[in-house]
N, C-alpha and C positions, 0 to 999 in steps of 0.2 A: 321328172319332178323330184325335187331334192326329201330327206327324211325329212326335215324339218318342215315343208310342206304338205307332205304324206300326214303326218301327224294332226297340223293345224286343218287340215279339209277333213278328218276323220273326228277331231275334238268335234269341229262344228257341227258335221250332221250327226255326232251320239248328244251333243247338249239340245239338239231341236227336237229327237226325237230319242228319246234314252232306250228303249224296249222296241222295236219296229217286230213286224211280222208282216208274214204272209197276204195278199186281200183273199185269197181262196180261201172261200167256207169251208172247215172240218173240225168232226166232234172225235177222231181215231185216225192211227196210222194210216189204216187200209182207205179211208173216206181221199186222207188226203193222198195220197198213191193214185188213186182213181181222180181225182180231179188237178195233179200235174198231168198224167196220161192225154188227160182232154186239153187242157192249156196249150199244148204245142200250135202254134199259128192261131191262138184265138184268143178271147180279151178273158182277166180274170171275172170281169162280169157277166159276160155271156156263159162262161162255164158255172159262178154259179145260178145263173138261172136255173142251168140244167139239174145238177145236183141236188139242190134244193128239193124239186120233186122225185128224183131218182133213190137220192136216200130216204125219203117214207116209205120207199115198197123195198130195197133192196140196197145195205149200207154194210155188208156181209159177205167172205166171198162166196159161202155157201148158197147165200139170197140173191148174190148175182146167178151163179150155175144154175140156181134153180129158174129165175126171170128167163135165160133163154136170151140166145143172139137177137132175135127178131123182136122179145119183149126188150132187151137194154135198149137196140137200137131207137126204140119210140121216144126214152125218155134223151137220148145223147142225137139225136137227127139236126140241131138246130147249130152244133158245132161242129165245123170245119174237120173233114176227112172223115166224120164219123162211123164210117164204113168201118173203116180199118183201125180208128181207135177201139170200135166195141168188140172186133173180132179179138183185138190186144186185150182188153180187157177182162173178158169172158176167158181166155189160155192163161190171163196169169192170174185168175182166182180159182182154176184150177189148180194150178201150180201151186200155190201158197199151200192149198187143201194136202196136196201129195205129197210137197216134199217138208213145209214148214206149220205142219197142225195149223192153218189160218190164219198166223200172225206173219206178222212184214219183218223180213230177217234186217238185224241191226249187223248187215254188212255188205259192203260195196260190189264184191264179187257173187255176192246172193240175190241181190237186187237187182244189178247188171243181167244176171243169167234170165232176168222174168220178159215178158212177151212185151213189149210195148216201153220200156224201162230203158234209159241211157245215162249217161255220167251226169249231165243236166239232172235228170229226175232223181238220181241216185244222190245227188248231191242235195238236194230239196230236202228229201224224204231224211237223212241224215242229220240234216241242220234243225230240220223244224221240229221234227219228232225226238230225237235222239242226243239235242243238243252238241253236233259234232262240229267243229269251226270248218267247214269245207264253202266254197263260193260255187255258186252255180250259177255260170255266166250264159245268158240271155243276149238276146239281140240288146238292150238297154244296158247293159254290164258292158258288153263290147262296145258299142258306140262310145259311153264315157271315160271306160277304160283309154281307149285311144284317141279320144277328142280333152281331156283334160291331160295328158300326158301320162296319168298315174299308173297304167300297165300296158303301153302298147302293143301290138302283135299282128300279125295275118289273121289268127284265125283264134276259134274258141279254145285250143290246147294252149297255147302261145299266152292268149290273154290270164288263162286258169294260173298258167304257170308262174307269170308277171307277179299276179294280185298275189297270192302265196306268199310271195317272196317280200312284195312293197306294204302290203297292210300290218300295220303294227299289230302286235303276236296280241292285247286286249281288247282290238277291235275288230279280229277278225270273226266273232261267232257272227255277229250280226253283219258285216259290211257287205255283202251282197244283198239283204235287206234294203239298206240306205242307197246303196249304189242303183237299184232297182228303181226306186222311188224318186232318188233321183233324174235320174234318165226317160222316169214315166212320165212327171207332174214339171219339172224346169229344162233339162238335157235333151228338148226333145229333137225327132232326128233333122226334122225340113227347116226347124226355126227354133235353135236354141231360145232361153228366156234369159237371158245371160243378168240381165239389169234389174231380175230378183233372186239371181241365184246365191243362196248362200257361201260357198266356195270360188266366188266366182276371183276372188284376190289368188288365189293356190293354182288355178285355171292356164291351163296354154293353150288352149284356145284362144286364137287371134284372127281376125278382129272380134270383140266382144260383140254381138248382137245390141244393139242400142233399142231403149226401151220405145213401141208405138207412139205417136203423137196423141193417141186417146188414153196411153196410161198416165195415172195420176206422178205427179212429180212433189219430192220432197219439199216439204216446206221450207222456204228460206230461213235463218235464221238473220233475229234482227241483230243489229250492230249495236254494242255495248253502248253506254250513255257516259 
């Protein structure tokens, strides 16, 4: 994808959506921490089902340690792996207590170091909280990345490295926002929606997915008089 492409598919998705965020509910660092923790292999809705009742009893690491493996476990059972996200969860609100008085450290190698915590999450928790321009590429990030041309790669480093380098230096606090969103709601993986995607002109994907015969089709325009 040439700059002047990169450019025009990044004007597009900051003019539709100027501010994007998160769909994960939080009211604090630590909330959101704990519900990217749960996100890995699950929908942002299903996680905040969970949250939602988890934070009235315990939104705190303190109020976690105190819940207990077998009390978080009731409220996180309905998300994917939960076993092993609550065990992560419950070691790194210990953590936070010991080594960072309860707040979520503003730095990569601190946040890395916590139990349940990877360059994805690290990279979340910095963007959304912290306002740092870092991409945190997703299976949806990857897919677009490499289905539109704009950061191709093998793998999640490769792609990280791509975007970095290809998203103009004003677009990138949010662009893995937009990129997310995109790839959720048009980029999707089994049947792109190509024939309402906004970007779809900057696009190297080929053949474009042509729109259903039940979607509605543009109005003709009539012929001058």
């Amino acid at each position: 994808m040439t700059p002047a492409k990169r450019e025009a598919l990044f004007a597009r998705l900051a003019a539709e959506t100027p501010e994007p965020r998160t769909e994960l509910d939080y009211s604090s660092p630590f909330e959101l921490l704990v519900a990217v923790i749960l996100s890995a292999q699950a929908t942002d809705k299903s996680v905040n089902l969970a949250t939602r009742e988890l934070y009235r009893v315990a939104n705190t690491p303190a109020a976690i340690v105190a819940l207990g493996l077998e009390g978080l476990k009731r409220y996180v059972r309905t998300i994917g792996l939960y076993n092993s996200k609550a065990k992560n969860i419950l070691e790194m609100s210990r953590r936070l207590l010991a080594e960072h008085g309860g707040e979520v450290p503003r730095d990569r190698d601190a946040l890395e170091a916590l139990p349940g915590v990877g360059r994805k999450t690290a990279n979340v928790v910095l963007n959304c909280v912290f306002g740092e321009a870092t991409i945190a590429v997703d299976t949806h990030i990857f897919r677009v990345a490499n289905r539109t041309g704009l950061a191709p790669g093998r793998n999640v480093a490769e792609v990280e490295r791509g975007l970095l380098a290809a998203v103009p230096d004003r677009y990138r606090r949010h662009a893995h926002h937009w990129l997310i969103l995109l790839g959720r709601y048009t980029c999707k993986a089994r049947r792109p929606e190509c024939w309402r995607c906004l970007v779809r002109a900057e696009c190297a994907f080929r053949p474009k997915t042509p729109a259903p015969v039940s979607a509605p089709r543009p109005a003709r325009r009539s012929s001058p008089a």
